[in-house]
C-alpha positions in Angstrom: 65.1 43.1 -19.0 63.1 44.7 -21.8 59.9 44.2 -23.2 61.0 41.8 -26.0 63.0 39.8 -23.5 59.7 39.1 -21.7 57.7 38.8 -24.3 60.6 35.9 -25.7 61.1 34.7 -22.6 56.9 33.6 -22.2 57.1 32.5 -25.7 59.6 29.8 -24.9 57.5 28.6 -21.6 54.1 28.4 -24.2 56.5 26.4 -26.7 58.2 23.7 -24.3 54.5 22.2 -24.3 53.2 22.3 -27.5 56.7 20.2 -28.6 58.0 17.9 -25.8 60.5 16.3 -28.0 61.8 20.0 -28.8 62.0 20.9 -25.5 64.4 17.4 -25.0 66.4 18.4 -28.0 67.2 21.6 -26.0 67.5 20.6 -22.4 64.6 22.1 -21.2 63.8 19.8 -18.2 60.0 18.5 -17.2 58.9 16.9 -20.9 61.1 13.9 -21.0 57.8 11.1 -20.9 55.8 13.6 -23.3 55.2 13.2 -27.3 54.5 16.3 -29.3 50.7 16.3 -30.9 51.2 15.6 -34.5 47.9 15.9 -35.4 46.5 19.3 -37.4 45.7 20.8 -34.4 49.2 20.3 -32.9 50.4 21.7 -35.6 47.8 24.9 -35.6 48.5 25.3 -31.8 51.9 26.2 -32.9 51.3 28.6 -35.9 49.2 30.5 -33.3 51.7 31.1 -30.7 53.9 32.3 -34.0 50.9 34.8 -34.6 50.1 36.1 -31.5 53.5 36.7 -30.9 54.2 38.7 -34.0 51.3 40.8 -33.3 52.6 41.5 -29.9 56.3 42.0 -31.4 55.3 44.9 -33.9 53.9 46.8 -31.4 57.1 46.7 -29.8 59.5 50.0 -30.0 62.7 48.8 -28.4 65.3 51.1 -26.1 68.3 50.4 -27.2 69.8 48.2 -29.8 70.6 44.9 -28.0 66.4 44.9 -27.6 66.3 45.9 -31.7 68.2 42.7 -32.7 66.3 40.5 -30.2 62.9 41.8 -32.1 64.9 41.7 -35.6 66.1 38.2 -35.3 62.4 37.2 -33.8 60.0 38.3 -36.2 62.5 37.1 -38.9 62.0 33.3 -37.4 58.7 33.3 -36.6 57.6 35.2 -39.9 59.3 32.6 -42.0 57.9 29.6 -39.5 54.2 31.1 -40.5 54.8 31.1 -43.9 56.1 27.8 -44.2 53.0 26.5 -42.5 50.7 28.8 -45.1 51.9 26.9 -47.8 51.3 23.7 -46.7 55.5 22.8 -46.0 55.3 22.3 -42.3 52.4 19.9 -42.4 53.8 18.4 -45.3 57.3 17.4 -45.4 58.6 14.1 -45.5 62.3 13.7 -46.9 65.2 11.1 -45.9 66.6 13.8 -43.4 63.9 16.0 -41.9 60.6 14.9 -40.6 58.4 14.4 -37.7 59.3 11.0 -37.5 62.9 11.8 -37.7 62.4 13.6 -34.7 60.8 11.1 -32.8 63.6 8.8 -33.5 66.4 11.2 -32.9 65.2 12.4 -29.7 66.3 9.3 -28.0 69.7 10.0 -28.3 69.7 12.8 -26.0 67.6 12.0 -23.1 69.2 11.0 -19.4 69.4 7.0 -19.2 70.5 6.5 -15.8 68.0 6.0 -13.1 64.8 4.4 -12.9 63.1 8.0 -13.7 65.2 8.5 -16.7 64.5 4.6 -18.0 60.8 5.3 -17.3 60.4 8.5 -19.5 61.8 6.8 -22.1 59.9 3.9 -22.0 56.7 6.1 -22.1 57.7 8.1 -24.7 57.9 4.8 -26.7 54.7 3.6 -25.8 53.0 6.9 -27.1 54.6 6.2 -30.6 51.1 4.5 -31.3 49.2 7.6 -30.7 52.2 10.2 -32.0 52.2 8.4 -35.8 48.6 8.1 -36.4 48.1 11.7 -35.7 51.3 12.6 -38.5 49.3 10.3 -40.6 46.3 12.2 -40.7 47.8 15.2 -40.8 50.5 13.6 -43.8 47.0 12.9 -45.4 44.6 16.1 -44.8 48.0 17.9 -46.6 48.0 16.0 -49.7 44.3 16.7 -49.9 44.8 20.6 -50.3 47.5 19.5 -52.5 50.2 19.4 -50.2 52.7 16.2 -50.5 56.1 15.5 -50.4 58.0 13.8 -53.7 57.2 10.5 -54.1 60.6 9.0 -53.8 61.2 10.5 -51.2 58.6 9.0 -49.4 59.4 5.6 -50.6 63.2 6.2 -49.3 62.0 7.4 -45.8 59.7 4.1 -45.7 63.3 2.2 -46.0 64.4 3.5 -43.6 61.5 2.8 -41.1 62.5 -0.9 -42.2 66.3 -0.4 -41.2 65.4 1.2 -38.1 63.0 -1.7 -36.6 64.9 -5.0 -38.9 67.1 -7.3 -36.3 69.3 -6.7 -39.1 69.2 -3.4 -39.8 69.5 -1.0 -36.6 67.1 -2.7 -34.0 67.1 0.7 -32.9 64.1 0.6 -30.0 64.8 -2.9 -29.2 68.6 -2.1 -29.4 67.9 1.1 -27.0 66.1 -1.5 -24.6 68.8 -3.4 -24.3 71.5 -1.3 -23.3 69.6 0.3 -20.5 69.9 -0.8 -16.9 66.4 -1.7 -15.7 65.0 -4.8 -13.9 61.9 -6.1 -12.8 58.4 -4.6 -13.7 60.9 -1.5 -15.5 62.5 -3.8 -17.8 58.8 -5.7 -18.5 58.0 -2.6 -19.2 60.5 -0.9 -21.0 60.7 -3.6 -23.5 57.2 -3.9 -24.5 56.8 -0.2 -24.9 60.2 -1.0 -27.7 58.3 -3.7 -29.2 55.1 -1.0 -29.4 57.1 1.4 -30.6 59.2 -0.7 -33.4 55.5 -2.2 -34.6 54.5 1.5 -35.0 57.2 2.7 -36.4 56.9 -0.3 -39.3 53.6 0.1 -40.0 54.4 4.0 -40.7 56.6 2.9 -43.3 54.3 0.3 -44.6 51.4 3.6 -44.7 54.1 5.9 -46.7 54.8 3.1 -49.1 51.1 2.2 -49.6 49.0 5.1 -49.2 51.2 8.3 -48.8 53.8 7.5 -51.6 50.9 6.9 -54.5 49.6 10.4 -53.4 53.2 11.8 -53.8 54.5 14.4 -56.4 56.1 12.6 -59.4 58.8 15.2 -59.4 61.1 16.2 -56.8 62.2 19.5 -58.4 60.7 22.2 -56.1 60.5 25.1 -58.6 61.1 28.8 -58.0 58.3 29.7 -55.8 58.8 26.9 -53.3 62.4 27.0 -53.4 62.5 30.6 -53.0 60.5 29.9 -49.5 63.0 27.2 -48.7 65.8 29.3 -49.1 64.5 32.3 -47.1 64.3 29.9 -44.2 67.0 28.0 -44.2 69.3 31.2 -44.7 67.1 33.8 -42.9 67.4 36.3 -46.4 66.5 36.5 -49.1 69.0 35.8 -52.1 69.5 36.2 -55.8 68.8 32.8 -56.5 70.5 33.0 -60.5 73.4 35.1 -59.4 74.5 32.5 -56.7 73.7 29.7 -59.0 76.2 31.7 -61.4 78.5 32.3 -58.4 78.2 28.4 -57.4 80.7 27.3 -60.8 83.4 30.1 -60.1 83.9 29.1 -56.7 84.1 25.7 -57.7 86.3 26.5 -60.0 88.8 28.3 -57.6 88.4 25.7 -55.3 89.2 22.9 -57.6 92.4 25.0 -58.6 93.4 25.6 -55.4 93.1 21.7 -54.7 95.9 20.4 -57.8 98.0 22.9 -56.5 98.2 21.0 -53.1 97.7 17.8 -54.7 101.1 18.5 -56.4 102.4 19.0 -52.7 100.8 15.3 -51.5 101.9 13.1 -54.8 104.7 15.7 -56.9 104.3 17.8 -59.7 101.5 17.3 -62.9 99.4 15.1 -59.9 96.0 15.1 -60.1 93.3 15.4 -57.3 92.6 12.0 -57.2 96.4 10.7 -57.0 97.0 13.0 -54.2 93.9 11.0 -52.6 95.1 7.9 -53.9 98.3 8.1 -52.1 96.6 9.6 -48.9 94.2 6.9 -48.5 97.1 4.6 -49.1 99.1 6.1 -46.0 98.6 4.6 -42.4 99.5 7.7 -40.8 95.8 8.9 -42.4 93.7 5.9 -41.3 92.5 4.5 -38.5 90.3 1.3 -37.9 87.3 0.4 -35.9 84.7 3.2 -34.8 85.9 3.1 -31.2 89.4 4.3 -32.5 87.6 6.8 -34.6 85.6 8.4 -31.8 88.2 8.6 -29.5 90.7 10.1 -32.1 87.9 12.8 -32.9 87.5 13.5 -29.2 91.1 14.4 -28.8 91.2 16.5 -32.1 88.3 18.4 -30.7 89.4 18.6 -26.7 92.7 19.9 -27.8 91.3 22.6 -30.7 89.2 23.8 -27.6 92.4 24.0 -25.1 94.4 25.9 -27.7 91.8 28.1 -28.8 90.9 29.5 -25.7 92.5 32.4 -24.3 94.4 32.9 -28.0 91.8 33.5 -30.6 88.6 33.0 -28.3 87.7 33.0 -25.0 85.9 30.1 -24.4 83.2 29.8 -21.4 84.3 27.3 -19.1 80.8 25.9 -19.5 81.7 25.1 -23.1 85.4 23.8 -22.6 83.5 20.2 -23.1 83.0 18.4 -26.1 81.7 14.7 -26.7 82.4 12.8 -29.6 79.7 10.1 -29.9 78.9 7.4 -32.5 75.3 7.5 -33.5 73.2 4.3 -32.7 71.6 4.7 -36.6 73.7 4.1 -39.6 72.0 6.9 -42.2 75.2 8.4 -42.9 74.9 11.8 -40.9 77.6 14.0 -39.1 75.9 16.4 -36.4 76.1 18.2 -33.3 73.7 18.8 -30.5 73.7 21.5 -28.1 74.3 21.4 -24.7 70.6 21.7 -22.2 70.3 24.2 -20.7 71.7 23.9 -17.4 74.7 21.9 -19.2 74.4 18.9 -17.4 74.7 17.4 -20.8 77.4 18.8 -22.7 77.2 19.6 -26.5 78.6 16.4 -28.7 79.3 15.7 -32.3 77.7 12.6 -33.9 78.5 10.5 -36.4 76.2 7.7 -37.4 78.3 5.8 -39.6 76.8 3.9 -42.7 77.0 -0.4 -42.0 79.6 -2.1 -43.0 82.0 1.2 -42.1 84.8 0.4 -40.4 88.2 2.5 -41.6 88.0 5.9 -41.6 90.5 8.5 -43.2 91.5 11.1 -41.0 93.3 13.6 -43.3 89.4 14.0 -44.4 87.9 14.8 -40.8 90.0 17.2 -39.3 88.2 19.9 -41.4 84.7 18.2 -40.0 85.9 18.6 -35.7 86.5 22.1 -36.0 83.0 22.3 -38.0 81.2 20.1 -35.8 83.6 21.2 -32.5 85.4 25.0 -32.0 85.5 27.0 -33.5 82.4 25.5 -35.2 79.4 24.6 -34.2 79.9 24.1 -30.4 81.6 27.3 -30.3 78.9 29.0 -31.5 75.8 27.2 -29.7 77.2 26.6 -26.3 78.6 30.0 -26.1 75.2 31.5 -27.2 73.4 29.1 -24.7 75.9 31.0 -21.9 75.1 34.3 -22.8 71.8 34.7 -20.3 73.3 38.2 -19.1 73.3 39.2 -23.1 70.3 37.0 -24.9 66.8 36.2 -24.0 66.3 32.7 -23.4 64.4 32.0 -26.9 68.0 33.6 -28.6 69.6 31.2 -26.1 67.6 28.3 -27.3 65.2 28.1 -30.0 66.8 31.0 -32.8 68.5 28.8 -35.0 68.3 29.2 -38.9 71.1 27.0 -41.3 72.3 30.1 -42.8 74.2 31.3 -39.9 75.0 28.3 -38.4 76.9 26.2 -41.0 77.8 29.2 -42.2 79.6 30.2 -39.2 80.7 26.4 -38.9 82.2 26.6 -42.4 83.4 30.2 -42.1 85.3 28.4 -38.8 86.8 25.6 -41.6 88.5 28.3 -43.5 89.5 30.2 -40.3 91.6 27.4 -39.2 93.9 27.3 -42.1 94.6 31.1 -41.6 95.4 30.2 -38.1 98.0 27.6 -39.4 96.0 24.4 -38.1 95.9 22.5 -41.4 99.9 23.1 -42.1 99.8 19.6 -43.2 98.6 19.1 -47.1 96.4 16.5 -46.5 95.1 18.2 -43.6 94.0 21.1 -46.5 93.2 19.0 -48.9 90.2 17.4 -46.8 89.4 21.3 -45.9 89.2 22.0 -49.7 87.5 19.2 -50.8 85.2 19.7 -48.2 84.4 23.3 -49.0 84.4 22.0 -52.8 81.6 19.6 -51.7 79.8 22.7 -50.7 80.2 24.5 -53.5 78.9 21.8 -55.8 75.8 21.3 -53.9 75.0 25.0 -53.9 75.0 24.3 -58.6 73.0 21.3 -58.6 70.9 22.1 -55.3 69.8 25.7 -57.2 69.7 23.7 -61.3 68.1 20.8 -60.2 65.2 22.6 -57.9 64.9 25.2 -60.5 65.7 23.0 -63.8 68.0 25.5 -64.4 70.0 25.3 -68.1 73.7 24.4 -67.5 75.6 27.5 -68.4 77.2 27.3 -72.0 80.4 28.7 -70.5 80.8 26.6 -67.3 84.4 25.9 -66.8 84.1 22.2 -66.8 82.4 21.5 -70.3 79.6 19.6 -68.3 76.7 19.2 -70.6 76.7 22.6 -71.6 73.2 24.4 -72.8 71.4 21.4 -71.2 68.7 21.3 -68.3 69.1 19.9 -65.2 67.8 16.7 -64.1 68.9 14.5 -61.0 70.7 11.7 -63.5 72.8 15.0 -64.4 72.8 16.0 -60.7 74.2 12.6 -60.0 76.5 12.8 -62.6 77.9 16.1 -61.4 78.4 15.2 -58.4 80.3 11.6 -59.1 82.9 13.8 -60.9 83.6 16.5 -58.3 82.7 15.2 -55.1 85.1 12.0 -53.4 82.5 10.2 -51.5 81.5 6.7 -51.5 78.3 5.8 -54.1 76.3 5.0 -51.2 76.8 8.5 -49.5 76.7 10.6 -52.6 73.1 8.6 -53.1 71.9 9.9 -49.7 73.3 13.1 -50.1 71.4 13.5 -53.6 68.3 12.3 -51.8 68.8 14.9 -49.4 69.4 17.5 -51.8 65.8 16.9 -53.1 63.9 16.0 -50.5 65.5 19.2 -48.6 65.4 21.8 -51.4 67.6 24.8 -49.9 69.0 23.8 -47.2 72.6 22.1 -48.8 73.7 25.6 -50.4 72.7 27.1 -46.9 76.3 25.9 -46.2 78.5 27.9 -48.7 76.3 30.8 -49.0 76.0 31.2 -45.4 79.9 31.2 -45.3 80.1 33.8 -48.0 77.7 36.0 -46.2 80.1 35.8 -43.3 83.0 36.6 -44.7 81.4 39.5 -46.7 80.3 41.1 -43.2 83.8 40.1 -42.1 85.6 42.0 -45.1 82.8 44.8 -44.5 83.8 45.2 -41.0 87.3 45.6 -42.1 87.0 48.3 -44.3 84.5 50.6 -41.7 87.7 50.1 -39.0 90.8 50.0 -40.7 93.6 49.6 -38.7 91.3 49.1 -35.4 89.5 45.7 -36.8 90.6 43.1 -34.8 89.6 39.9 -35.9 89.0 38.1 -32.3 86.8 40.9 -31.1 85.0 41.0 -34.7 84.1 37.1 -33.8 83.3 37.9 -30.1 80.9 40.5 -31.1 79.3 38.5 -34.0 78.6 35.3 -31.8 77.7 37.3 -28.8 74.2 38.5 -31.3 73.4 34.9 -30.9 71.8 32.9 -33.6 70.0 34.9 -36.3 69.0 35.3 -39.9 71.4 36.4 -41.9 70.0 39.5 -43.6 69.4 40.9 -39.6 73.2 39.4 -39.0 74.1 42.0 -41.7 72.4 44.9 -40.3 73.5 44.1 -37.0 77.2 43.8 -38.0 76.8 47.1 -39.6 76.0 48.8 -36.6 78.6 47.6 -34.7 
């Protein structure tokens, strides 16, 4: 094992500490009744182990190139992680998707709840919520002292959701999670006063963001250049042209949308539109199904049986990896997600969906595209196998290298990859594929205008409000007109765009990336490219940024 290996390997065993909740997130067994330290010096604790690991990493002159991109894709994450916590983002960011107290909440869903041991860590780590959100408090208000603060919106939409999560009607989530576990006796006395403690903290959070955090809060959510430009380096792991892409964002919406009436006229006959073709698509029983249950358990089989036809064909799958769960999330906020397997795969990796109230029929010609993102060859493809790979990645590559670029990237690259293997022959099949990558593309425009109050370009194919600036009624407007959601998710998905600047184009431009290394690739071997060894090699790098993804691609 080389020296970066080591050096990675002690990093992780320092880490699993400092963030207990992390450490659940990513199997890592012994932390299950612990809380991370939220206050500034929880936060500092973990800036240092970035530092003094980077120090130790530059000093570094690895053997052979396997050690190289271990060092490459370390410093990259860790470099980027220090920044972010320079400029006051880390301590500081409060937005409808990503947060400290998201974490809290979401950490629940992947702990053991079987046995008395299990239902005991959880009901400690719900009786620390107390002591967990008054520490993010202080530090949420020593970081809008220096003049570090999340939008004020956003904060006010994050304190709703505090009131969803602990309202008997809304999710009842900790008293909700009591209730469906199997304790008796001094447990379950236990257990459901720590749920109560928790659900009491949690409101009073939200009732602290509305009253004192969200009056502190920036009156605009536009980032601007120098933040966003931050945002984007992380969330891709390179650094981009940020006008060029926004440029690039219109023409590939453009082709996209093309691309879409011509199978439109396939779904509803010739001169259709894109919405008719929906129309008649959401119309058809064959493309529906009713009640969550039936929803899960259809995604399930999509994604078990991508997995068995994939393997041995295109991939070869780890046995480790040959299972997929498809769960419904216990939280209704709208996301679609997958977590990893732990690490000793004693829970497998699973896509979520947590599916807004009052939800109930579901159109399937839409989520194909989303298994293979969320399932193989997306997502659990790529993490599982890379959580496999001890014999070829340090365990912080195994576990903690993660950044969006690469990873929805990948997962969108692996949309596109399965209509080139023939697995959307049905129209409506590639319509949801293309109207899902034209989702994509439309966040990349008003991700990049709105962030950057960008003019609209005079000469944008679609006549939309040509010459103006962007604003988020614009953004909204936009979006209405080329994206097929419901009003309630296209409101949370604006939210996210600006609470989350960067991270919604980290989709399309990660995919890009991708397929320029793939075309790259291509031309340096000619007729010896093969494309399932070009994807066995490229996954088998683990999880990286992707300007070292290019350079590692390059050498291969």
């Amino acid at each position: 094992m080389g020296r970066v290996d080591d050096l990675a390997n002690r990093y992780v065993e320092e880490w699993a500490p400092l963030s207990p909740s992390g450490a659940t997130f990513l199997g890592i067994s012994g932390y299950d009744d612990k809380l991370d330290d939220l206050s500034v010096d929880g936060y500092a604790a973990g800036v240092d182990l970035n530092r003094r690991t980077l120090a130790q990493l530059h000093a570094i002159d690895p053997v052979d190139d396997q050690e190289f991109v271990a060092k490459e894709a370390m410093i990259e994450r860790l470099e980027i992680g220090v920044a972010r916590f320079d400029a006051g983002e880390a301590t500081s960011e409060v937005n409808v998707i990503a947060s400290a107290l998201h974490d809290l909440r979401m950490v629940f869903d992947l702990m053991p709840s079987e046995g008395e041991e299990a239902i005991a860590n959880i009901a400690s780590r719900l009786s620390q919520f107390p002591r967990a959100l008054t520490q993010y408090k202080a530090t949420l208000l020593q970081a809008a002292a220096e003049g570090h603060v999340s939008a004020q919106r956003q904060i006010v939409e994050v304190a709703k959701q505090c009131e969803i999560w602990t309202s008997a009607d809304g999710d009842d989530f900790y008293r909700g999670l009591a209730r469906r576990l199997d304790a008796d006796g001094a447990l379950r006395a236990t257990l459901d006063e720590a749920a109560e403690v928790a659900n009491t903290a949690t409101a009073e959070f939200g009732k602290f963001l509305r009253d004192e955090l969200a009056p502190q809060g920036r009156p605009k959510e536009a980032a601007g250049r120098e933040r966003y430009a931050l945002a984007s380096q992380y969330f891709l792991g390179a650094k981009i042209d940020l006008d060029e892409t926004y440029a690039w964002g219109f023409e590939e919406l453009h082709r996209l949308e093309t691309e879409m009436r011509a199978v439109s006229a396939q779904i509803a006959g010739p001169g259709a539109s894109i919405d008719d073709a929906v129309a008649k698509l959401d119309a058809d029983p064959r493309y529906r199904i009713s009640g969550k249950e039936n929803f899960r358990a259809w995604m399930q089989e999509l994604g078990t049986t991508a997995i068995n036809e994939l393997n041995g064909t295109h991939f070869d799958i780890p046995e480790q990896v040959r299972i997929i769960e498809a769960r419904i999330a216990p939280t209704s906020d709208g996301g679609i997600y997958y977590t990893g397997p732990s690490e000793d795969f004693s829970r497998p990796g699973r896509m979520w969906w947590a599916v807004p109230q009052g939800i109930d029929d579901f159109s399937t010609w839409r989520e194909v595209t989303t298994v293979y993102h969320e399932g193989v060859p997306g997502h659990h493809l790529q993490v599982a196998q890379t959580a496999v790979r001890s014999e070829l990645l340090n365990r912080w590559q195994r576990l903690l290298a993660w950044s969006s670029g690469h990873g929805e990237g990948w997962a969108l690259y692996a949309e596109r990859l399965m209509d080139e293997l023939g697995y959307l022959s049905d129209p409506a099949d590639k319509l949801g594929m293309l109207d899902g990558q034209a989702f994509r593309a439309t966040r990349v425009i008003i991700d990049i205008g709105m962030h950057l109050e960008l003019e609209i370009p005079r000469d944008n194919p679609f006549g939309f409000h040509p010459g103006e600036r962007w604003t988020p009624e614009l953004g909204w407007e936009f979006a209405r007109a080329h994206c097929r959601l419901t009003d309630e998710a296209l409101r949370f998905e604006l939210s996210r765009y600006l609470g989350w600047p960067g991270q919604a184009p980290a989709y399309k431009v990660g995919e890009r990336i991708w397929l320029q290394a793939r075309e790259d690739a291509k031309v340096r071997k000619g007729a010896d490219f093969d494309l399932k060894k070009f994807h066995s090699d490229a996954l088998n790098l683990g999880s990286l940024g992707l300007d070292p993804l290019r350079k590692a691609l390059a050498r291969i």
